[in-house]
C-alpha positions as CSV (number, residue, x, y, z in Angstrom):
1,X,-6.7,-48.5,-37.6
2,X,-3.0,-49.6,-36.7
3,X,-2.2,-49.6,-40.5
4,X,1.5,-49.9,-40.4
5,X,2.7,-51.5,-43.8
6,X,1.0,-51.0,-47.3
7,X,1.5,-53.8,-50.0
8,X,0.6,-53.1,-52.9
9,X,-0.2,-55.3,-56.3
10,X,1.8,-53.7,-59.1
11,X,0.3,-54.6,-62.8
12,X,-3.6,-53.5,-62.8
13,X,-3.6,-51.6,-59.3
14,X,-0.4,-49.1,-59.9
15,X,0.1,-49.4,-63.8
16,X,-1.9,-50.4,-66.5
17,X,-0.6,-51.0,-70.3
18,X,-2.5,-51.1,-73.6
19,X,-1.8,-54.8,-74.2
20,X,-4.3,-57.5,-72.2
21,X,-2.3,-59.6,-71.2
22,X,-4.7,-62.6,-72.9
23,X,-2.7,-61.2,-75.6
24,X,0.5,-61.9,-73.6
25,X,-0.8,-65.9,-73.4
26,X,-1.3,-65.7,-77.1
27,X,2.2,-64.3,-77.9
28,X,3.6,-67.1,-75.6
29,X,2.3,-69.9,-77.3
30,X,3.2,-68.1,-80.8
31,X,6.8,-68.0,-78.8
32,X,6.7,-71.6,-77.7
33,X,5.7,-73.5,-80.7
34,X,8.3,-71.5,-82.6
35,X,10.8,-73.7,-80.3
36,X,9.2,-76.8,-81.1
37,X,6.7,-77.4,-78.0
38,X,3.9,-79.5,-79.2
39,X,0.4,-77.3,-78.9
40,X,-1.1,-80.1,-77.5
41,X,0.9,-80.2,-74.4
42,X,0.6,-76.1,-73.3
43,X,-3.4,-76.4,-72.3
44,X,-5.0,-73.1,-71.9
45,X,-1.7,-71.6,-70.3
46,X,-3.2,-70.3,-67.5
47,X,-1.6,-68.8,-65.4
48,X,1.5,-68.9,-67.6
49,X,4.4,-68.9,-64.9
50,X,3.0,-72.6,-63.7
51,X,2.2,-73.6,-67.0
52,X,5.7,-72.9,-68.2
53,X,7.1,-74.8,-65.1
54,X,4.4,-78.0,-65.9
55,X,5.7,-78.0,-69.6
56,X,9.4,-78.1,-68.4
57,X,9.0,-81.2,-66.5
58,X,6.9,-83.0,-69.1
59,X,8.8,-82.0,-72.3
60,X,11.9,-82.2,-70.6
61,X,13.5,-79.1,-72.0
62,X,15.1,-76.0,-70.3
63,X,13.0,-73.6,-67.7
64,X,14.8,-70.9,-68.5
65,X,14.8,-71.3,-72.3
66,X,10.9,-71.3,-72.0
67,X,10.7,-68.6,-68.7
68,X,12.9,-66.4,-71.3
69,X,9.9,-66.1,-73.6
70,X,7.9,-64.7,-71.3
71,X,10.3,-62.3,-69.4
72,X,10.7,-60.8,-72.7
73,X,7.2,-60.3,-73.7
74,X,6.4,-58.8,-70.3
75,X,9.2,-57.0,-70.6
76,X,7.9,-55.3,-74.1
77,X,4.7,-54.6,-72.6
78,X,5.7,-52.0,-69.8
79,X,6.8,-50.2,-72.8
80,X,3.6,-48.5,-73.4
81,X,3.0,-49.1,-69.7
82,X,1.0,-45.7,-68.1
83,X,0.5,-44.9,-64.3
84,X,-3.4,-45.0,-63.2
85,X,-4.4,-41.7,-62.3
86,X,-4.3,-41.2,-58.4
87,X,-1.3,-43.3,-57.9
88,X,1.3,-40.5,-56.7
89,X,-1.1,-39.0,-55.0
90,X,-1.7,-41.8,-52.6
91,X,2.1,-43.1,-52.6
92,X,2.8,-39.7,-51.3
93,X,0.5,-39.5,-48.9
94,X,1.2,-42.8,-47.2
95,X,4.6,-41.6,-47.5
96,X,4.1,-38.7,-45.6
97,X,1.9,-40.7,-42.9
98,X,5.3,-42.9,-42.2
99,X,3.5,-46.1,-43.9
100,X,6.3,-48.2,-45.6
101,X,5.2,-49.7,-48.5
102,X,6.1,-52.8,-50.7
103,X,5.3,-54.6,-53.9
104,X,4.4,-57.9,-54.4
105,X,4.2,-59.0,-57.5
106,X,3.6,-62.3,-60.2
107,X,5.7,-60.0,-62.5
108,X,9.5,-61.1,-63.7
109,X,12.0,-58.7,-61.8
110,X,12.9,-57.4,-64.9
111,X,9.6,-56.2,-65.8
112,X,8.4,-54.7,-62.6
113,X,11.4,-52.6,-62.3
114,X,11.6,-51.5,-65.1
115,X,8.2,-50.5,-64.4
116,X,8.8,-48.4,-61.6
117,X,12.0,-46.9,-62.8
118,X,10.1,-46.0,-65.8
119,X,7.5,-44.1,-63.5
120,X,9.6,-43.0,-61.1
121,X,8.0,-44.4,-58.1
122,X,10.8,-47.2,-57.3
123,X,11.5,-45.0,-54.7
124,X,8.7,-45.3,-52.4
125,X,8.7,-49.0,-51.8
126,X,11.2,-50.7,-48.9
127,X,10.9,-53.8,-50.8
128,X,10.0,-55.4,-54.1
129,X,9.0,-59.1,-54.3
130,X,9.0,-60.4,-57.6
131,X,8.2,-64.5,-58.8
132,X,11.9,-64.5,-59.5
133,X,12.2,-63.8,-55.5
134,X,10.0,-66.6,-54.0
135,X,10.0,-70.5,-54.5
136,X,6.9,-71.2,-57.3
137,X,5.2,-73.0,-54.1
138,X,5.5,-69.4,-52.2
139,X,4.4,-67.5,-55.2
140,X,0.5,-65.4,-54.3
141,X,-1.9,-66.7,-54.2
142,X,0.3,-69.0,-51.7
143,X,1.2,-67.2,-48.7
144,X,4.7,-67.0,-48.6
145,X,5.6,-64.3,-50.9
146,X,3.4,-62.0,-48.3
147,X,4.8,-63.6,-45.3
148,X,8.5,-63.1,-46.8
149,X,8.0,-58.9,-47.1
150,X,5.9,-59.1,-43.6
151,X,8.7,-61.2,-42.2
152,X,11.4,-58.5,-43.6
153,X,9.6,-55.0,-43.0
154,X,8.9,-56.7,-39.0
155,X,5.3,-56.1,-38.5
156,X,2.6,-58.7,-37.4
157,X,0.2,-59.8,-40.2
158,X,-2.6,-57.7,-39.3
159,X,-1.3,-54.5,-39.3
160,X,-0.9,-55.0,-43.1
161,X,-3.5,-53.8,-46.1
162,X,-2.8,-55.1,-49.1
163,X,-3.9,-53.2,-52.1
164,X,-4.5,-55.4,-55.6
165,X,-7.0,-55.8,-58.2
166,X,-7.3,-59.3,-58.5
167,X,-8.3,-62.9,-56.2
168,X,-4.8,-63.6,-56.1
169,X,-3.9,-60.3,-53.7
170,X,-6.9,-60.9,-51.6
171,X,-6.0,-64.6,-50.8
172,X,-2.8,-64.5,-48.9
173,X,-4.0,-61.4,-47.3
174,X,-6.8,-63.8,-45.9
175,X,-4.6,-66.5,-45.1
176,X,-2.4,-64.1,-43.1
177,X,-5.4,-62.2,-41.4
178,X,-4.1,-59.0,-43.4
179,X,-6.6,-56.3,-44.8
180,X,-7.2,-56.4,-47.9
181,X,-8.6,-53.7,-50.3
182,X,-9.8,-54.4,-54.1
183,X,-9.7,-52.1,-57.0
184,X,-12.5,-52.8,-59.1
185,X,-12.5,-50.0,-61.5
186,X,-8.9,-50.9,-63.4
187,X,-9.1,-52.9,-66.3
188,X,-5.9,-52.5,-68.7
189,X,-3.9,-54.4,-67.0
190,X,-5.8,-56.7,-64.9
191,X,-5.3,-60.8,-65.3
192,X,-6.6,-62.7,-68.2
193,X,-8.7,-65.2,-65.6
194,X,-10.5,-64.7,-62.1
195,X,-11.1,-66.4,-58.6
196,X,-13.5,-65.7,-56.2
197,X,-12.5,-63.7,-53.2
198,X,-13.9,-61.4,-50.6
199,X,-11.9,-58.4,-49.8
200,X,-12.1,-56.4,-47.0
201,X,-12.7,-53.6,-48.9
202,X,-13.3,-52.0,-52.5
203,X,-13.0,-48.9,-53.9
204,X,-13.3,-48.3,-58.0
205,X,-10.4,-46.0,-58.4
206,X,-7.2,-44.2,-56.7
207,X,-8.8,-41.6,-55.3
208,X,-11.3,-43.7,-53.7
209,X,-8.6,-46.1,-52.5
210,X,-7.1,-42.7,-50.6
211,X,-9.9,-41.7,-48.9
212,X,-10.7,-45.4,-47.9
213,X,-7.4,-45.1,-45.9
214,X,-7.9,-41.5,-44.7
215,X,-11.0,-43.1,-43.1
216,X,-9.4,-46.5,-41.5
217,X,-6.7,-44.6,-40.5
218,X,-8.9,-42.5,-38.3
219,X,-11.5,-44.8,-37.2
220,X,-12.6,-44.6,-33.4
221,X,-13.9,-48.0,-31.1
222,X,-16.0,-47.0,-28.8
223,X,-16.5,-49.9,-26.3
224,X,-19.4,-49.3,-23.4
225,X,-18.4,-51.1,-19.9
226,X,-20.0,-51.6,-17.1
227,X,-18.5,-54.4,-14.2
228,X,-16.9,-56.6,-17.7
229,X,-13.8,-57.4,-16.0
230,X,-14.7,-61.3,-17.5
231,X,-14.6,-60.1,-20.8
232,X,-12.8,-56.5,-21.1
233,X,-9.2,-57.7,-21.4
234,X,-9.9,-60.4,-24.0
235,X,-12.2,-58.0,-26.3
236,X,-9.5,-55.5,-26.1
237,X,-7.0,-57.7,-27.2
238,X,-9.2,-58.9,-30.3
239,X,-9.9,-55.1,-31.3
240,X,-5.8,-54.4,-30.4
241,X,-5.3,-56.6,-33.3
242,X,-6.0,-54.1,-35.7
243,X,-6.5,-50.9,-33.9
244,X,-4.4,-48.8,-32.5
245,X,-4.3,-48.2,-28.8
246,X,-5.5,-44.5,-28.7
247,X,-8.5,-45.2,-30.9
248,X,-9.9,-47.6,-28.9
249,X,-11.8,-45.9,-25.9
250,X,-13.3,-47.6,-23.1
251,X,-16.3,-45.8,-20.7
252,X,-15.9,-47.4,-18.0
253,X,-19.5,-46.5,-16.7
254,X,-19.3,-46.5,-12.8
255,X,-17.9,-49.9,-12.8
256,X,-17.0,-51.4,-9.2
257,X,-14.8,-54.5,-10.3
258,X,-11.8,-54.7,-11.9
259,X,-12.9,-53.2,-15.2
260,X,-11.3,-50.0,-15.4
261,X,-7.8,-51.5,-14.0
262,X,-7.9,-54.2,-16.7
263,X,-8.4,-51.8,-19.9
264,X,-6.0,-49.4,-18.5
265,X,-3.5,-52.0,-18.5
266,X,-4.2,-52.8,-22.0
267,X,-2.6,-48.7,-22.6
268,X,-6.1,-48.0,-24.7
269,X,-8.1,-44.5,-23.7
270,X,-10.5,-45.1,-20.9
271,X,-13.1,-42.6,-19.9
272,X,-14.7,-43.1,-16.2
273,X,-17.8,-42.1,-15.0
274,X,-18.1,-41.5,-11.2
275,X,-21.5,-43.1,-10.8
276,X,-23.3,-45.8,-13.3
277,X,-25.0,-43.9,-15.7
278,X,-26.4,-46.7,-18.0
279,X,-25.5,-47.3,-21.6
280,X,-26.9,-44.1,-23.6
281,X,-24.4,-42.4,-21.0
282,X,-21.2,-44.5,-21.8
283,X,-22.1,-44.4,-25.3
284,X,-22.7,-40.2,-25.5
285,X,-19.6,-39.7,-23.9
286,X,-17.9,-42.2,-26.3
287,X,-19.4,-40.9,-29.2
288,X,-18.7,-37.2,-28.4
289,X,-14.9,-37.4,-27.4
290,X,-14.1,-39.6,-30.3
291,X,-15.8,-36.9,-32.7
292,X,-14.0,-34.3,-30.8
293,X,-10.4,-36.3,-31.4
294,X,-11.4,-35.6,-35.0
295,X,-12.8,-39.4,-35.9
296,X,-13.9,-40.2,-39.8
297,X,-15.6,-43.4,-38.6
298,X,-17.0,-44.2,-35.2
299,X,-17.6,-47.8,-34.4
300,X,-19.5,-48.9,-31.5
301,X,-18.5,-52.8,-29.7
302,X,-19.6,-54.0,-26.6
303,X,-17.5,-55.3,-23.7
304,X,-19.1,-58.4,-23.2
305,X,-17.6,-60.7,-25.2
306,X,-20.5,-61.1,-27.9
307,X,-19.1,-59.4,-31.0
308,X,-16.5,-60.8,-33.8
309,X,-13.8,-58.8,-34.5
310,X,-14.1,-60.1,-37.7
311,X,-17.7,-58.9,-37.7
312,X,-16.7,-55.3,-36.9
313,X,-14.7,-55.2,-40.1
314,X,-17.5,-56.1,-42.0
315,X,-20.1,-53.0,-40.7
316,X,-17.4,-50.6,-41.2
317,X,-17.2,-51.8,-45.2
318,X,-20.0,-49.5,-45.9
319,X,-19.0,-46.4,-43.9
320,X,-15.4,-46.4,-44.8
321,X,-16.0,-47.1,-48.9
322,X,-18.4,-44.0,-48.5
323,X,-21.2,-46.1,-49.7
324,X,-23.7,-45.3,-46.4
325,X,-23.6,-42.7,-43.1
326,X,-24.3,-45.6,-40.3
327,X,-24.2,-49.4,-40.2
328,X,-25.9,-51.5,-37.8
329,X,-24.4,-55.4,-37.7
330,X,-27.6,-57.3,-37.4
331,X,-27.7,-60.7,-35.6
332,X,-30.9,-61.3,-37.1
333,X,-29.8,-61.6,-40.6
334,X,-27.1,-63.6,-39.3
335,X,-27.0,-67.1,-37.7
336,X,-29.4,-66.9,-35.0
337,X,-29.0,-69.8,-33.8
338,X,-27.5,-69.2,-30.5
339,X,-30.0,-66.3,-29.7
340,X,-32.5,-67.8,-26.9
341,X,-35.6,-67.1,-28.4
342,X,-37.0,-64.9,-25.4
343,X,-34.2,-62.5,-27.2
344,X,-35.3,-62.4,-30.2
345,X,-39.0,-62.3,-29.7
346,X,-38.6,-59.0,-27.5
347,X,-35.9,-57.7,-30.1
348,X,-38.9,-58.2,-33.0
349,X,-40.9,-56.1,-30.8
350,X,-38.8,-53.3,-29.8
351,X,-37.7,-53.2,-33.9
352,X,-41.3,-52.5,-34.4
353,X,-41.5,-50.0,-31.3
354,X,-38.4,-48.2,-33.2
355,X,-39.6,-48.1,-36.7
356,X,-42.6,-46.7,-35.4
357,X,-40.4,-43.6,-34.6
358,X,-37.4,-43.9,-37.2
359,X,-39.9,-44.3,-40.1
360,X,-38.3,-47.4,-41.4
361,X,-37.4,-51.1,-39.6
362,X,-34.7,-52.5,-38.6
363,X,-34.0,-55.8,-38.0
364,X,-31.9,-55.6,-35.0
365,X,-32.4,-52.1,-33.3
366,X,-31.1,-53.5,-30.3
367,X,-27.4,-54.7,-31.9
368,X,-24.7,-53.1,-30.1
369,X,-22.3,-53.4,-32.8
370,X,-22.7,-50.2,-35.5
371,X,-20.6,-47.8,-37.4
372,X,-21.3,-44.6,-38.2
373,X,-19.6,-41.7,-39.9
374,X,-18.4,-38.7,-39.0
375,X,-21.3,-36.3,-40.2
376,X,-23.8,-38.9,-38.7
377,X,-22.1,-39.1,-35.5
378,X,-22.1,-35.4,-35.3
379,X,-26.2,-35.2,-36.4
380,X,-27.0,-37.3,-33.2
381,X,-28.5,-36.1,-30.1
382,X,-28.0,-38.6,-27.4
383,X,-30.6,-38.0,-24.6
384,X,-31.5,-41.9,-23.3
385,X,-29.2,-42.7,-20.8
386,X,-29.7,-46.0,-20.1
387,X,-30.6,-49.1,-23.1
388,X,-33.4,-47.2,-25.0
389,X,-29.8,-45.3,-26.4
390,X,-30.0,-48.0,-29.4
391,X,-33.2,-47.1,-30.6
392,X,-33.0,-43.8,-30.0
393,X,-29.7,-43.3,-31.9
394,X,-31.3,-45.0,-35.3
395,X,-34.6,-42.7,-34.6
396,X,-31.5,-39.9,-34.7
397,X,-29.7,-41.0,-37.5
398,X,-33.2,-41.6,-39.7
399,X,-34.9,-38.2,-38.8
400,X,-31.1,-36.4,-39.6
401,X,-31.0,-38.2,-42.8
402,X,-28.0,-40.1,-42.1
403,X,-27.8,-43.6,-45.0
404,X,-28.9,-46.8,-43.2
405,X,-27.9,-50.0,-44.0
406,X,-27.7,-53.4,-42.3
407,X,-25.3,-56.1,-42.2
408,X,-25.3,-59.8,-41.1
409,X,-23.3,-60.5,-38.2
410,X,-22.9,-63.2,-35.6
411,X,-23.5,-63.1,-31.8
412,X,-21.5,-65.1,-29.6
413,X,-24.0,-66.1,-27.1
414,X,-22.5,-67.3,-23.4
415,X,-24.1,-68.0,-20.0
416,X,-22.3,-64.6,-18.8
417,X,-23.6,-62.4,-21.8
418,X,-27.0,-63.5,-22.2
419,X,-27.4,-62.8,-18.6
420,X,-26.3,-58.9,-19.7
421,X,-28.3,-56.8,-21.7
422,X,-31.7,-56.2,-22.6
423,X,-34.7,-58.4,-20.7
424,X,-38.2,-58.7,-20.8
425,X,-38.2,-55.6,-18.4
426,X,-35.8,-53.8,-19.8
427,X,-37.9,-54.1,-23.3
428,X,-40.9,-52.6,-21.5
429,X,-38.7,-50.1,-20.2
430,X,-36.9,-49.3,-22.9
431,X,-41.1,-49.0,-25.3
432,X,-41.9,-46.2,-22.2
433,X,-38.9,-44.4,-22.3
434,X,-38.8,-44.3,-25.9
435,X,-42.9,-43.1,-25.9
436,X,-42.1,-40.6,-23.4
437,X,-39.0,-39.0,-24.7
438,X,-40.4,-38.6,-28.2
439,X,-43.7,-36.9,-27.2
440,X,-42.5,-34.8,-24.3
């Protein structure tokens, strides 16, 4: 993936202290009635920063008499402040990749850098955004303290991955259409309240957090074409948003339009077959080369227009956490509401025709959106050439005991796709095929 900026969260993702900071709140209130602010007008304090700029403007007394309470208490907690374990291995790994990285932060500037002075990792970060360096309307969850460091490293939004372990890094990472990755398995240090919010990914620890981004950084896109020049140049564009031009490789499978002209233009890898050789052809050669370039993950996405990026993201979760071998994004368990249902009836029946073989079902054995890892990519034995390939392939990855799992996606049905693909004779075709290459 075209990974090239790194912000990470700094209390609760890169260092952790003894003291909650619930305790923190408690301290602050101690602090702020000692200076005569009524109890009754402080609420629950949460989150403290807004809190203290809400009691300013109601009691009428001094921000930065009240914002000096705080600073200070923060301030005495990164004294007994640790590093998580795994944290300098990763910094200097992205560091030796050429990833800047950057901080942003709800911490005062005093405390954060004191905290990485104290560590000795203030080094590794191109900037440091702090709530002392952003309006409070700009301050994360709000966008603009991420749109400020994005804005000031000079990269486009979603060639970020923000690393935090809390709602409040995942947000403007969603707002931006940054990645976002969530450490779950932190506690001393983590925020006394929580919002819901999806991240991209999770991973428990440091370690798992590196090998995460080992694998996105060497994930593969393997996109099947065959006469697309309708679609090609837009899909490439959507998948250019987050990968990088030389993992994205385009079979151009005999085509006799445009096709191949178009991706070439778009400077990703494009592999030509001479003649049409069908879709188990395209995606062999696809498959092979990017396993042979040294791919962690392989994700498959087809030309026509029908796949989400957004989607694509999703089915590699799995794979890239290390969680499962091979994803397949299922439209069935998605919104199937612009499948026609001649689709979906002769899908049902070639799921069954597959499981048959595979020894378990799948919903959509047909979906041509799927990740797989490197060990599972390497297991299968591509010998369909034409659209039996996606059965075949989970039949592969089942008998080879590659992890399955599915994942919702969404289809994005037009008259020009749903004329492509699988038919009512392909389906018989693909059953016979299927019948004849597993008993030969």
């Amino acid at each position: 993936m075209d990974i090239r900026l790194v912000v990470f969260d700094l209390d609760g993702t890169l260092v952790g202290a003894p003291k909650p900071f619930a305790r923190i709140k408690e301290d602050l209130r101690s602090g702020l009635i000692g200076i005569g602010i009524p109890e009754d007008l402080m609420g629950d304090l949460t989150p403290m920063y807004e809190s203290l700029l809400r009691i300013s403007a109601e009691s009428g007394r001094d921000f930065d008499e009240l914002y000096s309470i705080l600073v200070g208490l923060e301030s005495e907690r990164i004294e007994e402040s640790f590093l998580f374990d795994g944290v300098l291995d990763v910094l200097e790994f992205l560091r030796g990749m050429g990833i800047p990285m950057a901080i942003m932060t709800r911490s005062s500037r005093r405390a954060a850098v004191k905290a990485l002075k104290m560590h000795g990792i203030d080094g590794y970060f191109s900037v440091v955004s702090t709530r002392d360096d952003v309006p409070p309307e700009e301050l994360k969850p709000r966008p603009g303290q991420l749109e400020r460091i994005i804005r000031e490293v000079g990269v486009e939004p979603t060639k970020v991955l923000v690393v935090g372990d809390h709602g409040y890094d995942v947000l403007p990472a969603k707002s931006l259409g940054s990645l976002s990755v969530m450490v779950t398995g932190h506690d001393a240090g983590r925020m006394s309240f929580s919002v819901d919010a999806l991240p991209d990914f999770e991973v428990r620890d440091m370690a798992e957090l590196r090998r995460l981004i080992e694998n996105l950084l060497s994930t593969y896109v393997v996109v099947p074409a065959y006469n697309e020049e309708k679609t090609i140049g837009r899909v490439l564009d959507d998948l250019l948003r987050y990968f990088r031009r030389d993992e994205v490789v385009v079979v151009n499978d005999g085509s006799m339009d445009g096709t191949e002209e178009i991706a070439r233009s778009k400077g990703v890898r494009v592999l030509t077959h001479l003649v049409n050789r069908g879709l188990g052809g395209a995606l062999g050669t696809g498959i092979r080369y990017a396993v042979t370039k040294g791919a962690r993950l392989v994700l498959t996405f087809d030309a026509d227009g029908q796949h989400l990026v957004e989607d694509a993201l999703r089915v590699m979760k799995p794979v890239a956490e290390g969680r499962t071998d091979f994803v397949v994004g299922s439209r069935l368990r998605g919104d199937v509401s612009q499948m026609p249902l001649v689709k979906r009836f002769g899908n049902f029946v070639l799921d069954a025709i597959t499981a048959v073989f595979a020894g378990r079902y799948i919903s959509d054995s047909q979906s041509g959106l799927r990740c797989l890892s490197r060990e599972c990519a390497s297991r299968i034995r591509i010998t369909c050439d034409r659209y039996a390939v996606s059965s075949e392939i989970i039949i592969e990855a089942s008998k080879n005991g590659c992890r399955i799992v599915e994942v919702p996606i969404r289809a994005v049905y037009t008259e020009y796709s749903i004329k492509k693909g699988t038919n009512v004779l392909e389906g018989v075709k693909i059953a016979l095929n299927l019948l004849f290459d597993k008993l030969r």
